[in-house]
C-alpha positions as CSV (number, residue, x, y, z in Angstrom):
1,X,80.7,-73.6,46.3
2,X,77.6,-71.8,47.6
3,X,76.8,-67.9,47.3
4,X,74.5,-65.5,48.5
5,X,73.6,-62.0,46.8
6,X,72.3,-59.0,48.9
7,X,70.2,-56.2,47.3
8,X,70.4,-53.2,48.9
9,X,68.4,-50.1,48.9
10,X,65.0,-49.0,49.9
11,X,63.6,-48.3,46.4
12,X,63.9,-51.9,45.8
13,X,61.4,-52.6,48.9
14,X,58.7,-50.3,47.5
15,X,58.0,-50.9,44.1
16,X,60.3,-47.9,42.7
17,X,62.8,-50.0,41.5
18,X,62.8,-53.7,39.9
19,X,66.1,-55.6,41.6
20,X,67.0,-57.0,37.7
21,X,70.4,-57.1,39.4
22,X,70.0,-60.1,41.4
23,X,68.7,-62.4,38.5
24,X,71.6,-61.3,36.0
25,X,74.2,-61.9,39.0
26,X,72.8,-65.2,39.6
27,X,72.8,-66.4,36.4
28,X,76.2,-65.4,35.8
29,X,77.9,-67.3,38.8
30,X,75.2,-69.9,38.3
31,X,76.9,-70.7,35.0
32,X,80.3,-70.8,36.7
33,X,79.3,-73.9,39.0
34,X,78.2,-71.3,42.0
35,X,75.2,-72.4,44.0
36,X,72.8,-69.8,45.1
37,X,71.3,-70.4,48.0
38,X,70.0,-67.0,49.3
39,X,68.6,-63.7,47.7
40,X,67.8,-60.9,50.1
41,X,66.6,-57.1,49.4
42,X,67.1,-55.1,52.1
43,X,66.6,-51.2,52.6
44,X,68.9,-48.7,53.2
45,X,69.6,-48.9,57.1
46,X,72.9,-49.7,58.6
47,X,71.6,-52.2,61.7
48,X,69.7,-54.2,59.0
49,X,72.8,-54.4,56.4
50,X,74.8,-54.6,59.5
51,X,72.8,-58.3,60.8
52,X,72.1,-58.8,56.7
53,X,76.0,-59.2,55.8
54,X,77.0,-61.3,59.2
55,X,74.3,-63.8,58.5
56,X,74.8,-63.9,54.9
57,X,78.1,-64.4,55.1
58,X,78.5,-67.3,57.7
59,X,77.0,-70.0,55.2
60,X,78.4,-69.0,52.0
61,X,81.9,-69.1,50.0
62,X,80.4,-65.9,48.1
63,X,78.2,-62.8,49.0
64,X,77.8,-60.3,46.1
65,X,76.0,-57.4,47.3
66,X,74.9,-54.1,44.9
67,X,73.7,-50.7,46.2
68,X,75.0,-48.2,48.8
69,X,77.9,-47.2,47.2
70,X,76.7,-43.6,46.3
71,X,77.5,-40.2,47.1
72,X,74.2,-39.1,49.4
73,X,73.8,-40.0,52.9
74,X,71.4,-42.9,52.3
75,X,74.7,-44.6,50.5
76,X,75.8,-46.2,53.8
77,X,76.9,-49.6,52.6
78,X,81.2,-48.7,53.3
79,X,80.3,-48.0,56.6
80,X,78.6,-51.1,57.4
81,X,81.0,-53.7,55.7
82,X,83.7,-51.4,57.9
83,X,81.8,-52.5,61.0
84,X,80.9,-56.5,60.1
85,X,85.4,-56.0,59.1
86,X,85.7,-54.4,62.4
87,X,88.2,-51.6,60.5
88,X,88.6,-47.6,60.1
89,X,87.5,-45.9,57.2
90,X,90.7,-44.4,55.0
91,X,90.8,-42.0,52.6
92,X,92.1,-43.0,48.8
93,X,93.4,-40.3,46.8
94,X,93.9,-42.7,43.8
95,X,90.0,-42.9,44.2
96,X,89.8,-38.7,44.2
97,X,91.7,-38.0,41.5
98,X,89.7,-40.5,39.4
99,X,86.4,-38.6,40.4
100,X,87.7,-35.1,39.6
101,X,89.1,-36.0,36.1
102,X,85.8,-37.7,35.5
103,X,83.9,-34.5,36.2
104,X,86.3,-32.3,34.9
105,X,86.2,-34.3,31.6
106,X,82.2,-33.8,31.5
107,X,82.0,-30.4,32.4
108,X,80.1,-31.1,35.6
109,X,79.9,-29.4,39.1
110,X,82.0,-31.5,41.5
111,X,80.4,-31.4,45.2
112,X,81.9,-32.6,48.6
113,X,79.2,-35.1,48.7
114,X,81.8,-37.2,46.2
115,X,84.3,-36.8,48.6
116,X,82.6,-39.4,50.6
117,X,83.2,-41.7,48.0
118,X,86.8,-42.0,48.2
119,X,86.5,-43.0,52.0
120,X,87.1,-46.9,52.6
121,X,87.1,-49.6,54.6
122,X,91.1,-50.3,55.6
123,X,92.1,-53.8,53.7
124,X,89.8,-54.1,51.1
125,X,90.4,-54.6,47.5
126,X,88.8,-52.0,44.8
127,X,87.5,-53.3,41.8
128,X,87.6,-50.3,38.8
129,X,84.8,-49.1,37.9
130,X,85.0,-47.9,33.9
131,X,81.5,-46.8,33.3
132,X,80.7,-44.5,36.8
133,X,82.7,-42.9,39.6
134,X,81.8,-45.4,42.5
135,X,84.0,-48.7,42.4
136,X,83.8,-51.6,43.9
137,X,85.0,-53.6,47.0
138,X,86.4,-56.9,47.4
139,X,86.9,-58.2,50.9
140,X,87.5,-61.1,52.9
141,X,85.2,-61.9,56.1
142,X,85.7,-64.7,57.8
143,X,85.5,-68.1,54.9
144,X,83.9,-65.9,53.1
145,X,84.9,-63.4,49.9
146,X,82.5,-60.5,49.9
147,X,81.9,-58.5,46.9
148,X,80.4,-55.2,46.7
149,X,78.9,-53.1,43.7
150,X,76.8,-50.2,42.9
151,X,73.2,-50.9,42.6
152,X,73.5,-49.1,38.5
153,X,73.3,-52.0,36.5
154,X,75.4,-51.4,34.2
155,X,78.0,-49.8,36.4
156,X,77.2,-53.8,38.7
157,X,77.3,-55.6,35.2
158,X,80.9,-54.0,34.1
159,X,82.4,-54.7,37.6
160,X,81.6,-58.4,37.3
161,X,82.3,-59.2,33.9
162,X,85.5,-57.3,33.9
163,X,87.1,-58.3,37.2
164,X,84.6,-60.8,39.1
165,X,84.0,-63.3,37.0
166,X,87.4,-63.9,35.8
167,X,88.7,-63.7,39.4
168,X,86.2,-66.5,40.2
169,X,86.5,-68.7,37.4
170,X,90.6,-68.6,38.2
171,X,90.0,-69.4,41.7
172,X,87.0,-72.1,41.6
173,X,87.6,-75.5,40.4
174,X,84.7,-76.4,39.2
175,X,82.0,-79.0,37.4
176,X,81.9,-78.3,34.1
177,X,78.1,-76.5,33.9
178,X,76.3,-76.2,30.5
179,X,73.0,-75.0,29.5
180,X,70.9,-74.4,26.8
181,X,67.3,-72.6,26.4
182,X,65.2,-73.3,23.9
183,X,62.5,-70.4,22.6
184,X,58.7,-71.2,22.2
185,X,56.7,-69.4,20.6
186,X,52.5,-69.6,19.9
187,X,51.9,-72.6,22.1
188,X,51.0,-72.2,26.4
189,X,53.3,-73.7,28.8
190,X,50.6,-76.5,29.2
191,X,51.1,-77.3,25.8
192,X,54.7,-77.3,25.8
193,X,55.1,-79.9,28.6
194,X,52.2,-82.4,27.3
195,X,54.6,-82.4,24.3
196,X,57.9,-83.2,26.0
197,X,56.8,-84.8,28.9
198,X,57.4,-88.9,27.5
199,X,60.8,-87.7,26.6
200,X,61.7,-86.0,30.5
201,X,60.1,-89.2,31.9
202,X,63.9,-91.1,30.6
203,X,66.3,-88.3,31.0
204,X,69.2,-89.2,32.6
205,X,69.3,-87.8,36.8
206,X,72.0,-85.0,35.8
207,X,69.5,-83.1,33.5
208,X,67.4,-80.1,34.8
209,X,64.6,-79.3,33.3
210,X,63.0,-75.6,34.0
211,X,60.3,-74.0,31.8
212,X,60.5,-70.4,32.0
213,X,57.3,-69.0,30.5
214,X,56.8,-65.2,29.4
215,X,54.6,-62.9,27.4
216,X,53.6,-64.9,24.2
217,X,56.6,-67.5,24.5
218,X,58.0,-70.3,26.5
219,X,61.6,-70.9,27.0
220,X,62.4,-74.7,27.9
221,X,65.6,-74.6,29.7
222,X,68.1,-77.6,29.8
223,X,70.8,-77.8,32.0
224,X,73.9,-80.2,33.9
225,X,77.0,-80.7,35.7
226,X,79.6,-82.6,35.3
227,X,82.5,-83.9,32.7
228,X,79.9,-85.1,30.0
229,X,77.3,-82.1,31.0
230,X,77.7,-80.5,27.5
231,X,77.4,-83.7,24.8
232,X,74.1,-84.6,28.0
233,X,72.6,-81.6,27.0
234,X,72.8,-80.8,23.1
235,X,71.5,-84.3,23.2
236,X,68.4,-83.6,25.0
237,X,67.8,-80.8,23.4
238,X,67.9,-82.3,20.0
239,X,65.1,-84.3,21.3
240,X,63.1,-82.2,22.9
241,X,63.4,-79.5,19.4
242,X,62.1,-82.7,17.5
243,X,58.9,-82.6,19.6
244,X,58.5,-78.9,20.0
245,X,58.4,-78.2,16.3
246,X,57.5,-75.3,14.3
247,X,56.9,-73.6,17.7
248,X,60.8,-73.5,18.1
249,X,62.4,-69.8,16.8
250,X,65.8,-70.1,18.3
251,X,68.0,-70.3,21.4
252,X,69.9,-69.0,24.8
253,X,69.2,-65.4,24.6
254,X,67.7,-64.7,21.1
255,X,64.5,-62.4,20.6
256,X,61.4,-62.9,18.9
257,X,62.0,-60.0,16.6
258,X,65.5,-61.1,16.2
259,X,64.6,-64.7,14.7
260,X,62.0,-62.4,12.4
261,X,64.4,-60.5,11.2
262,X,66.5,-63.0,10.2
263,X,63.3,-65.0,8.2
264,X,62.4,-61.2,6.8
265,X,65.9,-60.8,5.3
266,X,66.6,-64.6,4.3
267,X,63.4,-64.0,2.0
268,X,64.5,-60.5,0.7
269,X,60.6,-59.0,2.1
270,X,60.4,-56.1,3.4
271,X,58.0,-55.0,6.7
272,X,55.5,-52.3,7.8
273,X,53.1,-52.1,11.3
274,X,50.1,-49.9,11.4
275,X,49.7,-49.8,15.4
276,X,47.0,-48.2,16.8
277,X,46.6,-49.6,20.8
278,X,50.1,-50.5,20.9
279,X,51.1,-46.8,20.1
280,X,54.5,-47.7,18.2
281,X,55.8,-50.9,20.5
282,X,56.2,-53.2,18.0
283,X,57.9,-50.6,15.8
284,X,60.5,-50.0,19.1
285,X,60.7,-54.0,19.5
286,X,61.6,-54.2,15.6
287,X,64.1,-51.8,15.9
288,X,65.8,-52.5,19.0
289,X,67.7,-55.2,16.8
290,X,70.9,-53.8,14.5
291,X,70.1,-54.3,11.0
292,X,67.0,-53.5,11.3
293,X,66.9,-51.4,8.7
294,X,67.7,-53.9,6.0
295,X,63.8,-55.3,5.9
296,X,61.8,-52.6,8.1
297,X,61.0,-49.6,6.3
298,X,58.9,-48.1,8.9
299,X,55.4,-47.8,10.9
300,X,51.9,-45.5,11.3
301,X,51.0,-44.9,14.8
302,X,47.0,-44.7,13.5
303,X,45.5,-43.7,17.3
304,X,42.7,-41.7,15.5
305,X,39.9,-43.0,13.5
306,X,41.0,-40.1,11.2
307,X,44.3,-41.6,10.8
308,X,43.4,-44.9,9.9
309,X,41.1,-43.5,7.0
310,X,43.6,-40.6,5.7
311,X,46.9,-42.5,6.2
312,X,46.0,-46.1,5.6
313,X,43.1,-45.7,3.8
314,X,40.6,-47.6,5.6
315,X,37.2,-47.0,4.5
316,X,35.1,-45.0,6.8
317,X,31.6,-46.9,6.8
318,X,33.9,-50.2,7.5
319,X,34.5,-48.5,10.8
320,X,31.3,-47.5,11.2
321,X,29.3,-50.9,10.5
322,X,32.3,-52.7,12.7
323,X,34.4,-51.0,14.5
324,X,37.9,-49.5,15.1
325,X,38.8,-52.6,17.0
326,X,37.5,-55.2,14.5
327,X,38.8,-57.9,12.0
328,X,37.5,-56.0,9.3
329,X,39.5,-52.4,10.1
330,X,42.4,-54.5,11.3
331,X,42.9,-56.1,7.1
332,X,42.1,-52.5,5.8
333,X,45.0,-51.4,8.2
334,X,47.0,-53.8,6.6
335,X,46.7,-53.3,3.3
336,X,46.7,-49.6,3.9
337,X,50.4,-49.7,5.5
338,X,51.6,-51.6,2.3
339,X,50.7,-49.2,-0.1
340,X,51.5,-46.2,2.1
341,X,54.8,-47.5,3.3
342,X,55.8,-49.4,0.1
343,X,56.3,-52.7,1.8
344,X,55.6,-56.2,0.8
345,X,54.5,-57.5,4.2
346,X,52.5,-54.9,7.0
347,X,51.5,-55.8,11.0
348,X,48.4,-54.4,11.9
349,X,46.7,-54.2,14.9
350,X,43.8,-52.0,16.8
351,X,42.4,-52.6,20.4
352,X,41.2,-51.9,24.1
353,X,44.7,-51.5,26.1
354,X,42.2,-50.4,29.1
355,X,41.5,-50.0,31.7
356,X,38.9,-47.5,30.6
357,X,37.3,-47.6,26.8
358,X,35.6,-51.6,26.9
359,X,32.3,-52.1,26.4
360,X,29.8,-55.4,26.8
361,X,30.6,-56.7,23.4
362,X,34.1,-55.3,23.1
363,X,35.8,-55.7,27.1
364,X,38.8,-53.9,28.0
365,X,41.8,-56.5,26.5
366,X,39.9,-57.2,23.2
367,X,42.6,-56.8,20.1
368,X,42.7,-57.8,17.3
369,X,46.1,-58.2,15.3
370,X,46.1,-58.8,11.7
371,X,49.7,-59.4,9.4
372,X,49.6,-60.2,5.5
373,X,50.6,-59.1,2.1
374,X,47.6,-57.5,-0.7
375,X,46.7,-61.0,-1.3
376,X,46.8,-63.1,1.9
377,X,46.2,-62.2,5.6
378,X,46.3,-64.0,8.6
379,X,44.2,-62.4,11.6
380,X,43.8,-63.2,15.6
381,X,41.7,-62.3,18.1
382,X,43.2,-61.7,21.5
383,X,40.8,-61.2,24.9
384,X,43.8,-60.1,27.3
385,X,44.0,-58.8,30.6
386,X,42.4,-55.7,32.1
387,X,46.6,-53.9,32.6
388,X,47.2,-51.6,30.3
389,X,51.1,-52.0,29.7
390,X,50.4,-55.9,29.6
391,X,48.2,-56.2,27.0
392,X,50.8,-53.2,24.6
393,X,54.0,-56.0,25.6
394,X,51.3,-58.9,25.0
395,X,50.1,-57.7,22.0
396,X,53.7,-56.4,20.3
397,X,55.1,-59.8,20.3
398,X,51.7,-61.7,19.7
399,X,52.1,-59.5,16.2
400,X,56.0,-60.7,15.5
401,X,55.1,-64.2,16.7
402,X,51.7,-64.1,14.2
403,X,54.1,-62.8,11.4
404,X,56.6,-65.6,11.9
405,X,53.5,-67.8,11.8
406,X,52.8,-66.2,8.4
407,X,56.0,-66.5,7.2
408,X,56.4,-70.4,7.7
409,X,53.5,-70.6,5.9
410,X,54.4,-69.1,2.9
């Protein structure tokens, strides 16, 4: 069974808005034995959807399309599936009434512009929407279902897992499709494959191989169809974990900071971070995870010289004879945070995010991280990129990946 997904709106055309939708839709479906074989963004224009949906639609058993569905004038997607359908536009009361409790319930202005929402195409199927006031559309156009979502994600995401997956998985018999991603951390991509690449070289044809790499980490993802796809792929991965070792912290779609955690509590330690470039993203990384709480106590955002020396006690001539962005001030920072913040372990790092502050000896992308307890401390230097918001993400999950370093050598 192939499918097709169609993005639209403008936004996504210009750099205002990331289409995440498209990759969590195709992994979805992908995992239900669907076959992507087309992803298109489009803009907001009614010819272009128009030519977009017919031509979309002629090769595939599925199109998923997200954005349009809106209440403003540049939500215009109805009105072109009513066209490719060759149908009127109706008016669903059931649709209404929905809308005005919603508002109603919220306190909230109701316009006429929401009106407009409750207009569609004649013979179409609506698919509830629990989490906003525009639902979905399922349709049939020629051989081909056509499915269409708001462009929210989680409005898209709550549509699909409530009533499109289920209505696919009933009505597709499939291959049985498994898959399994194993998480890398502290070793390049390079790296990774010089490793497993004797092993891929006798891997049976029905196994698919795809290294995914990311900011600090490598995922190694192992796929296949078919009856025996499942006992194919725990096997391979079993192999491939016995070659990637220590640099393996965990599967599918478990986090860095969630497979810290987990070593943080299984040891009864507690955590600090003294952050000075990173401005408090490792802290938000830490606790973005439940239970967070049971080994982090908490974190100094030390942007200021001043801070580092009244809150974690760094001494000022160290920063004077080295540096704020130095090994030196980094293991002060460290042992500072401990005693501050009463913890046994601290994260510690100071750099250049850039793109302004570098210097010859000290270039924008020059951090340095340190993590330790009072009597040992492991430290890295980092020479990063010249983008600001890279180097923060870089440098945040350098930290946790140098702190589950630390740990596994305890």
């Amino acid at each position: 069974m192939k499918a097709a997904i169609l993005a639209i709106g403008t936004e996504l055309l210009i750099g205002q808005t990331i289409d995440t939708n498209s990759a969590w839709i195709g992994e979805h479906v992908t995992a239900l034995g669907l076959t992507i074989t087309q992803t298109l963004a489009i803009a907001d224009d009614k010819p272009v959807m128009i030519d977009a949906i017919k031509s979309l639609s002629k090769d595939v058993d599925y199109l998923f399309i997200t954005g349009g569905l809106g209440p403003t004038k540049d939500d215009i997607t109805k009105d072109a599936l009513a066209e490719v359908l060759g149908v009127e536009m109706k008016f669903d009361q059931s649709t209404n009434d929905r809308i005005v409790s919603y508002f109603v319930e919220r306190n909230l202005q109701i316009s006429e512009l929401h009106k407009a929402q409750c207009y569609f195409p004649i013979g179409i199927q609506l698919l509830e929407n629990t989490m906003g006031t525009a639902p979905g559309m399922l349709m049939q156009h020629q051989n081909c279902q056509i499915i269409s979502m708001p462009g929210v994600p989680y409005e898209m995401k709550e549509i699909m897992k409530g009533k499109v997956l289920p209505l696919i998985e009933s009505n597709h018999k499939r291959q049985p499709y498994y898959q399994k991603t194993i998480h890398t951390a502290g070793i390049p991509e390079s790296s990774v494959a010089d490793l497993i690449e004797a092993t891929l070289d006798n891997l049976p044809e029905s196994i698919d191989i795809a290294y995914l790499p990311s900011l600090g980490t490598v995922k190694v993802r192992v796929s296949a169809i078919g009856q025996e796809s499942e006992l194919q792929v725990k096997n391979v991965v079993d192999l491939l974990v016995d070659k990637l070792q220590p640099y393996v912290y965990g599967y599918d779609g478990l986090e860095i900071q969630e497979a810290v955690q987990q070593l943080m509590i299984d040891r009864g330690l507690t955590l600090a971070t003294a952050e000075s470039c990173t401005g408090g993203y490792i802290s938000h990384l830490i606790t973005s995870i439940s239970g967070s709480s049971g080994h982090y106590n908490g974190g100094i955002v030390a942007y200021a010289n001043e801070v580092k020396i009244n809150q974690l006690n760094v001494n000022p001539n160290t920063i004077t004879q080295y540096g704020a962005v130095s090994e030196e001030v980094v293991k002060e920072m460290v042992i500072g945070c401990i005693d501050s913040l009463r913890s046994d372990i601290a994260i510690a790092v100071s750099g250049i995010a850039g793109p302004t502050g570098g210097t010859e000896l000290k270039p924008v992308g020059t951090i340095w991280i340190c993590v330790g307890n009072k009597e040992r401390q492991f430290t890295r230097k980092f020479g990063l990129t010249k983008n600001r918001i890279i180097n923060i993400r870089y440098s945040s999950r350098a930290a946790l990946i140098l702190l589950r370093k630390f740990l596994l050598d305890q």
